[in-house]
Structures are given as C-alpha cells and as structure tokens.
N, C-alpha and C positions, 0 to 999 in steps of 0.2 A: 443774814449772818452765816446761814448754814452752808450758802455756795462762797462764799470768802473763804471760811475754813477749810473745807473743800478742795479750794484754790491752792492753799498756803502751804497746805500738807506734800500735792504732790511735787511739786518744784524742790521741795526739800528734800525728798528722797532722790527724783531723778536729776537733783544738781550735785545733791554728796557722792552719789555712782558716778557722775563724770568727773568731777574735781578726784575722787581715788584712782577714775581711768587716766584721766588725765596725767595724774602721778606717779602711776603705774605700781600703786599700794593695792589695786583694789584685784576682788578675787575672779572679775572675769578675765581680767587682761593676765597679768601676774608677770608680766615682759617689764621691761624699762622704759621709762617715760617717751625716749625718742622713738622708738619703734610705735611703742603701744595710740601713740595720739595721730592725729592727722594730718596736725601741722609736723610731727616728727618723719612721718610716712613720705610729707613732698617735701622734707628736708634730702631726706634717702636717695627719695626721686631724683631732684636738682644735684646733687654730689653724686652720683652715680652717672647720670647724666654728662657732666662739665670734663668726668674721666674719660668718656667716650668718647666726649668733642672732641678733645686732646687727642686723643689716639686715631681720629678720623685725622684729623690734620697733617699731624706725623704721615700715615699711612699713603694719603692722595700724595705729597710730597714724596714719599718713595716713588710709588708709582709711578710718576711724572718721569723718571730714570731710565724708562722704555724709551723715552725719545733719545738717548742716547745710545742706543745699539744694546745689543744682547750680550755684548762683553761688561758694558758698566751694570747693567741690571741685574743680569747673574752674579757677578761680585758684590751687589749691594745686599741680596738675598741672601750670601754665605757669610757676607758680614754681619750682618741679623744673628745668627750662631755664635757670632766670636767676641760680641759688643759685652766688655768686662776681663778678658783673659789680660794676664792668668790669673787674676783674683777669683773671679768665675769661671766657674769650668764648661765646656763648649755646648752650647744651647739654654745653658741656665739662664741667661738673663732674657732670652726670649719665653722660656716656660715660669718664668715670673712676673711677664708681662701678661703672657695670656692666662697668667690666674687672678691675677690682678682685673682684668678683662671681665673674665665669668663672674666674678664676686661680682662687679661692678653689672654686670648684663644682668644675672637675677636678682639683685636687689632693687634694678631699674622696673623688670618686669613686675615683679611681687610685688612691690608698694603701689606701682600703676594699676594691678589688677585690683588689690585689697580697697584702695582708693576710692574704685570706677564701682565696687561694689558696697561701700559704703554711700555712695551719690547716687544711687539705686536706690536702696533703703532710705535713705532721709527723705527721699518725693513722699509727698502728701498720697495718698490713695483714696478712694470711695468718692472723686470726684466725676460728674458728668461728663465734661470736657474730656479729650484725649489730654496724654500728658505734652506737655511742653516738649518739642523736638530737642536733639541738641545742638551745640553752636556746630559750626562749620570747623573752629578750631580743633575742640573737643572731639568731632567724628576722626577729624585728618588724624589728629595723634594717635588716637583708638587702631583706628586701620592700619595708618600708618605705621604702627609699634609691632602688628602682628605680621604685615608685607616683609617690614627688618627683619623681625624674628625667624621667617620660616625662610628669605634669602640668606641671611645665616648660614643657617643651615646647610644649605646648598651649596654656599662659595666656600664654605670649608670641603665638603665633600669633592667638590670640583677641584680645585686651585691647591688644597690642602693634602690631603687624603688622596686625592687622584681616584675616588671611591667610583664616581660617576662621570671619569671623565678619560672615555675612551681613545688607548694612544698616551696615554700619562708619562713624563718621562720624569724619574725621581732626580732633581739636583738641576734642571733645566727649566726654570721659570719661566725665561723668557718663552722658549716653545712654547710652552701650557698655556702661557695669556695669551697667546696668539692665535692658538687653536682653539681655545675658548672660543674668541669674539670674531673666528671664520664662521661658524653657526648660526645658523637664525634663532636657534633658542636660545643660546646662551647670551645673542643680543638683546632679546627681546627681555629676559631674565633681568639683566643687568640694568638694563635704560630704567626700566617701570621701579626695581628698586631704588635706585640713584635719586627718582623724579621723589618717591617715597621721604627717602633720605632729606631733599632738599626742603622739604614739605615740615619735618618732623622737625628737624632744624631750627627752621624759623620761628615755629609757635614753640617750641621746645625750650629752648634758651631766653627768649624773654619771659616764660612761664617760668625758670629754676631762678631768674634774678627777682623776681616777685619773691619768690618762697624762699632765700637766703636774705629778702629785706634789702636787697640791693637798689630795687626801684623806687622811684621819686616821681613826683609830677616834671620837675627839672631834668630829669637822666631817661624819662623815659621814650623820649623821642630819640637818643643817642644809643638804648640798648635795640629799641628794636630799629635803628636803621644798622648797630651791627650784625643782630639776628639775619637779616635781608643781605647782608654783605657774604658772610658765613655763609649762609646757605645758597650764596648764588655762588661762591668761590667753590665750595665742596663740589658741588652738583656738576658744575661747567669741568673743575678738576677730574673728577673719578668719569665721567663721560667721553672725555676729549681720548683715554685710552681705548673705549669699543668703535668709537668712529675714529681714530687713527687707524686703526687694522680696517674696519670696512673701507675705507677711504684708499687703503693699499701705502699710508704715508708710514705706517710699522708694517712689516712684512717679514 
C-alpha cells in the first residue's frame, strides 16, 4: 500500500506542472501556450520553416535570370527595390521581406535549439549502456541548420555587404555573382551549402507536415516524394549558377 501511494502522489504533482506548462498558466513557463509547450515550439519550427521554403524558391527563380545576360539580371535586382511603388516607397518592400525573413530565421533557430535541448534532458541517464546515437535525419538537420546558419552569414557579407568580397561593385550584381563563383572558395562555400540545403529540405518539410498534422498514412508517401522533388529542384537550381560560371557558359 505504501508504494501505491507513493506511486499516486507523484504523477499528480509532476502531471498538474505539465498540464499548467502545457497552458502556459504555470509559474516556470509564464509565456503562452504556443511557445511555452513542444508541440507549440515545432509548430514555430514548421511555419517558420514553410516561409523560408517560399523564399528559397522565389529566390532560385531569380537567380536563374543570370542566364539571361547581365542586362535582364541587373534589372531584376533594381526591381527588387521598386516591387510596391509608389504605394512603397523605394527598398521598403524589400526591407519588409527581409524582416519578415529574420523573424522567420530566429524563430526557426530558437525553437530548433530549445527543442534539441529539451531531447537532451528527457534521455534517461545513469544507464550502463552508451546513449542511443541519433537518427541520420536528426544529425543532417542539426548540422545541416548550423552549415545554413553560418553560409548566411557569409553570402550576405559577400553578395550583400560586399564586406568580404574584394572588388565589390555596389548596383552591379551581375559582376559580383560572377566574381564570386571565379574562386575556388567561394565555389567550394557555395556547393557544400547548397548540398546542406538540399539535405535540410528534404527531412525538413516532411518533418513541418508532421507537426502542422498534415501527414496521413495515405499522403505520406506524396509529402515526402515532394520533399525529394524540392529539395532536388532547389539544390540542382541554386548550383546550376556556380557551374555556369566555372563552366565559362555565364561569363
């Protein structure tokens, strides 16, 4: 009787602290239900996510514009500034993209981190055994999140900024991409995130239709052959511009 009671007691206490976290009434969280729970956190994930895809797509489709000579791709890049006039005034609806962007980029990080670190803490510990490795999925997106992250980085600083990218010429795109992907680094930069990209992609988007409740035993053979579609579109897309230039077919 005295390990029944035992039993009974503590599930009661550690189930009324989740069901308050869960509600996000309770005094550790004190956030709102979506944020504060885990299924809210890969709700975040997955809608943060699906913005991105969107904006990959858009973005490869620009770019594909290179093949048409340096008069239609520099026009498409100064129409980027003018997309809204005159209701917007010149650059706003691109500095409302890319704030739409950042929200959408740290909210993708943070819940991924907060996440990856809650599936840390839930493993069991003070077992013999090593711990259970992780999936292959789970590693790719890990790495994979952080390889995004820190080319980021980079291709704004290069392509954007002109910060690290010697020879910059402001208002002249097309030069920039060109003299980019004439470098061995800025090849090698580009291919390994792309491969990244395509990687993240795949397990990415059939993971965000899981967690919006989208998947089915029925649909799930249809999300992930689109996931596999995507990610070989993106990938073959945004590559086919640094081997045009190596290739000598942009120049």
């Amino acid at each position: 009787m005295a390990l029944g009671i035992r039993t009974d007691r503590r599930p009661s206490k550690t189930g009324g602290a989740r069901q308050r976290s869960m509600r996000g009434g309770g005094r550790a969280t004190g956030g709102p239900t979506l944020w504060g729970s885990t299924v809210g956190k890969k709700t975040v994930m997955a809608v943060s996510g699906l913005i991105m895809l969107l904006y990959l797509v858009v973005h490869m489709i620009g770019n594909l514009k290179i093949f048409f000579g340096p008069g239609e791709f520099d026009h498409y890049a100064h129409w980027l500034r003018t997309v809204g006039e005159p209701f917007m005034h010149y650059g706003w609806t691109l500095w409302l993209v890319r704030v739409v962007l950042v929200v959408a980029v740290v909210a993708h990080a943070t819940s991924a981190y907060q996440l990856s670190r809650r599936d840390i803490k839930a493993r069991p510990t003070g077992y013999v055994h090593k711990k259970r490795r992780a999936s292959y999925a789970t590693r790719t997106m890990r790495w994979g999140g952080i390889i995004l992250g820190l080319f980021l980085v980079w291709h704004l600083l290069d392509l954007t900024t002109g910060t690290v990218h010697s020879g910059f010429r402001p208002g002249h795109p097309y030069q920039n991409v060109v003299d980019t992907f004439s470098t061995w680094y800025g090849n090698v930069i580009y291919l390994l995130a792309m491969l990244a990209l395509g990687l993240h992609v795949r397990h990415g988007f059939w993971s965000a239709a899981q967690s919006l409740g989208v998947g089915s035993r029925t649909r799930d053979r249809l999300l992930k052959t689109t996931a596999n579609v995507l990610a070989l579109v993106l990938t073959v897309g945004f590559v086919s511009v640094p081997v045009a230039v190596m290739t000598e077919v942009v120049s």
